[in-house]
C-alpha positions as CSV (number, residue, x, y, z in Angstrom):
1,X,-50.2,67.1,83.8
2,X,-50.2,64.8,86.3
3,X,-47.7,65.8,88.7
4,X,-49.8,68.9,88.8
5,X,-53.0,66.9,89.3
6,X,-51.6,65.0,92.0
7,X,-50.0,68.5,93.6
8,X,-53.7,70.2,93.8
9,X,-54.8,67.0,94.8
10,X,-52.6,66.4,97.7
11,X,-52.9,70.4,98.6
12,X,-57.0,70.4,98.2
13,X,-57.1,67.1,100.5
14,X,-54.8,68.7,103.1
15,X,-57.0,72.0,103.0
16,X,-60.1,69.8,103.9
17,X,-58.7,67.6,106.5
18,X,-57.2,70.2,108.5
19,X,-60.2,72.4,108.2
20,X,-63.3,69.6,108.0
21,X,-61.1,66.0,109.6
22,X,-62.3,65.0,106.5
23,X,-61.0,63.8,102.8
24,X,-63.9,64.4,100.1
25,X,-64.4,61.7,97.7
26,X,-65.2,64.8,95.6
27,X,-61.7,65.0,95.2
28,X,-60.2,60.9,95.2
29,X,-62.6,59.3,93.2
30,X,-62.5,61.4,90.2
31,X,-58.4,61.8,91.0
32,X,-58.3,57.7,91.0
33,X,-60.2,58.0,87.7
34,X,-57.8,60.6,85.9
35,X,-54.8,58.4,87.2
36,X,-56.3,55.4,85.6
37,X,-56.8,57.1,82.2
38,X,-54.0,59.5,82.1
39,X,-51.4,56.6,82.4
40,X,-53.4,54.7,79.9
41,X,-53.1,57.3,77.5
42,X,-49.7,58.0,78.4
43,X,-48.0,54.3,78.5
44,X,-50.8,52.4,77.4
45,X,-51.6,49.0,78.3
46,X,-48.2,49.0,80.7
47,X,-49.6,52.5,81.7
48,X,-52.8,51.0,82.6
49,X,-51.1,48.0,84.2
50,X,-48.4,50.2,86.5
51,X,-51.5,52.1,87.3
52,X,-53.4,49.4,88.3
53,X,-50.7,48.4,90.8
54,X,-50.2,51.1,92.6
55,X,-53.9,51.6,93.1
56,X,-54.1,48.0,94.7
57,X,-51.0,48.5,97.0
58,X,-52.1,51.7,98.2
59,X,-55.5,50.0,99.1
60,X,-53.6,47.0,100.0
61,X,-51.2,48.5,102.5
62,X,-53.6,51.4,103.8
63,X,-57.0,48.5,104.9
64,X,-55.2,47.2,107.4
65,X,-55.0,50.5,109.3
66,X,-58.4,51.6,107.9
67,X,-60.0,48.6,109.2
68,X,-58.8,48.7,112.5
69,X,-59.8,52.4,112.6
70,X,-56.6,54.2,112.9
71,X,-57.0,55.8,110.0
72,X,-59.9,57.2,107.9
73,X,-61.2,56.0,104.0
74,X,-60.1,59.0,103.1
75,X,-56.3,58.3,103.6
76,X,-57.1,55.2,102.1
77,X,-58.4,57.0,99.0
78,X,-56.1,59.4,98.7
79,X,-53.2,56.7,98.8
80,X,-55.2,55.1,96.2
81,X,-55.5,58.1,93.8
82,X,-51.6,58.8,94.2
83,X,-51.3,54.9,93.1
84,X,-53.5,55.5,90.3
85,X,-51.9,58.2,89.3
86,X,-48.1,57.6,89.4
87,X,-47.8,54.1,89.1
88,X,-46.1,51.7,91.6
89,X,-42.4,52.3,91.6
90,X,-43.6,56.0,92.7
91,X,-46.1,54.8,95.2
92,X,-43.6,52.4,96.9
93,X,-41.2,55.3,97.5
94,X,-44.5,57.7,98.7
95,X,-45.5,54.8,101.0
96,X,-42.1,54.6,102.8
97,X,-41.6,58.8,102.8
98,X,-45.1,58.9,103.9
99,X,-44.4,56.9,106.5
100,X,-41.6,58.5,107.8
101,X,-43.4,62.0,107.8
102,X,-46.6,60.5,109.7
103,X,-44.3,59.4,112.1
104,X,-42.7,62.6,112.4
105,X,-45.9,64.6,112.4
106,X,-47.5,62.2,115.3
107,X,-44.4,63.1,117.5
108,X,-44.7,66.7,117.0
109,X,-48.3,66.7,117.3
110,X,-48.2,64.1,120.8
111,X,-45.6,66.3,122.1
112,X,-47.5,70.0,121.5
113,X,-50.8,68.3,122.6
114,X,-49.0,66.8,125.4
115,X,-49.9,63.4,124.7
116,X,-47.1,61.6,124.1
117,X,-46.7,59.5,127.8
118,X,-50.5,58.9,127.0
119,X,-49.9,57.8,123.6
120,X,-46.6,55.9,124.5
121,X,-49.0,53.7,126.8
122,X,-51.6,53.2,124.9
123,X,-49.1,51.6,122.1
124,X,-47.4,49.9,124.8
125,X,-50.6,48.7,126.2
126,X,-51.2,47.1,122.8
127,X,-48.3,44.2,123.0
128,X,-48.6,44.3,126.7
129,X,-52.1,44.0,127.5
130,X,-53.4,40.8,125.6
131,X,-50.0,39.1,126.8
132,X,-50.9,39.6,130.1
133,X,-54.2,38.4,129.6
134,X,-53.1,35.4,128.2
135,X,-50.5,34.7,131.1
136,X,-52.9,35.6,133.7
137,X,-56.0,32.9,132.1
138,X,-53.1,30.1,131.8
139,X,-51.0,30.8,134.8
140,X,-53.8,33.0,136.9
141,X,-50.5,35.1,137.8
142,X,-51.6,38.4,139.9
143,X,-48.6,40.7,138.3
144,X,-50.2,39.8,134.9
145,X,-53.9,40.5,136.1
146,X,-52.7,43.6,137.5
147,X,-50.9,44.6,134.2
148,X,-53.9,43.1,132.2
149,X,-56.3,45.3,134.1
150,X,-53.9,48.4,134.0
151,X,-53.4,49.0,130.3
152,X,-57.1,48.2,130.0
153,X,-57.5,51.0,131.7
154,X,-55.3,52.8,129.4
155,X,-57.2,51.7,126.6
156,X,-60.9,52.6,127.7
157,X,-59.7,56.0,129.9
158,X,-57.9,57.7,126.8
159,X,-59.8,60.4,124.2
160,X,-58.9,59.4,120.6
161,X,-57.0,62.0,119.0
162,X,-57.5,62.7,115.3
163,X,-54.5,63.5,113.3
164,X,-55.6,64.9,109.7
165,X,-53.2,62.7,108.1
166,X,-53.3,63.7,104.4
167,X,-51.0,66.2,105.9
168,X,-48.3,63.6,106.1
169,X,-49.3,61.5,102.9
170,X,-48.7,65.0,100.7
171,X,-45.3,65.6,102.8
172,X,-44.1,62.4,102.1
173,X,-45.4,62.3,98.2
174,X,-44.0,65.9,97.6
175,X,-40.7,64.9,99.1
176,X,-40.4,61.6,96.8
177,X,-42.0,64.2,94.0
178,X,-39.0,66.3,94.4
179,X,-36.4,64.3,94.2
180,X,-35.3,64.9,97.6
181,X,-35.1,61.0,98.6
182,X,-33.5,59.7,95.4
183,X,-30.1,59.3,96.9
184,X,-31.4,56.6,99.4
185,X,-30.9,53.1,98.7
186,X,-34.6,51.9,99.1
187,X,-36.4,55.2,96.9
């Protein structure tokens, strides 16, 4: 029951944000719910408690990029449900496959929208550009102005691109739902 919760879960949520660029809470809340109660029910308190953890780890791990805006509350949700309803062993092995398919899916999707030299600067930007602030304030070196003012540039010229990334959150879960990852070390 819920494996196929969580697989008309992660299809539903894929459905919307490819369609809307949106995740309905229609869908997580009451999913983060069921996962709460079905692994009470099945494991009890242990259920409840292995629930409980991979709820907070999805949250955990998922704010940080949520709160600096690279990625929506619904991600953060629909990590959250998949905690809630497989437990943290499970979600610890989604997390990782998830992450390898959202960096997958970015590439592909930078290099059809032919954004990737854009996006490849922009990331670069990020280390380089408040480096180069800082050397240019303590050293007023011109090369580090220069740099400083050219990845700001970067930053404040480029269009954000939105990638509907339940996509790669239901790749990633489905692969570690499968199986398919089981033979590596760290699954």
């Amino acid at each position: 029951i819920i494996n196929l919760a969580l697989s008309a879960l992660l299809i539903l949520c894929s459905i919307e944000d490819i369609r809307f660029n949106k995740i309905p809470n229609k869908y997580t809340m009451p999913a983060i719910l069921a996962g709460l109660v079905l692994m009470t029910i099945h494991g009890g308190l242990p259920g409840m408690k292995d629930s409980l953890l991979g709820f907070l780890l999805s949250v955990a791990l998922f704010f940080i990029p949520f709160a600096i805006g690279a990625m929506g509350a619904g991600d953060l949700k629909l990590m959250a449900a998949i905690g809630a309803l497989k437990g943290l062993q499970f979600t610890i092995s989604a997390l990782l496959a998830t992450a390898l398919a959202g960096g997958a899916v970015v590439i592909v999707y930078m290099i059809y929208k032919k954004k990737m030299k854009t996006t490849l600067l922009r990331m670069f930007g990020l280390i380089v550009r408040p480096a180069a602030k800082y050397i240019y304030i303590r050293s007023g070196n011109s090369r580090a102005r220069k740099a400083y003012e050219y990845f700001e540039n970067q930053k404040n010229n480029s269009v954000p691109i939105y990638i509907p990334y339940a996509v790669p959150i239901s790749i990633g879960t489905f692969l570690v739902l499968s199986g398919a990852f089981s033979h590596l070390p760290f699954f």
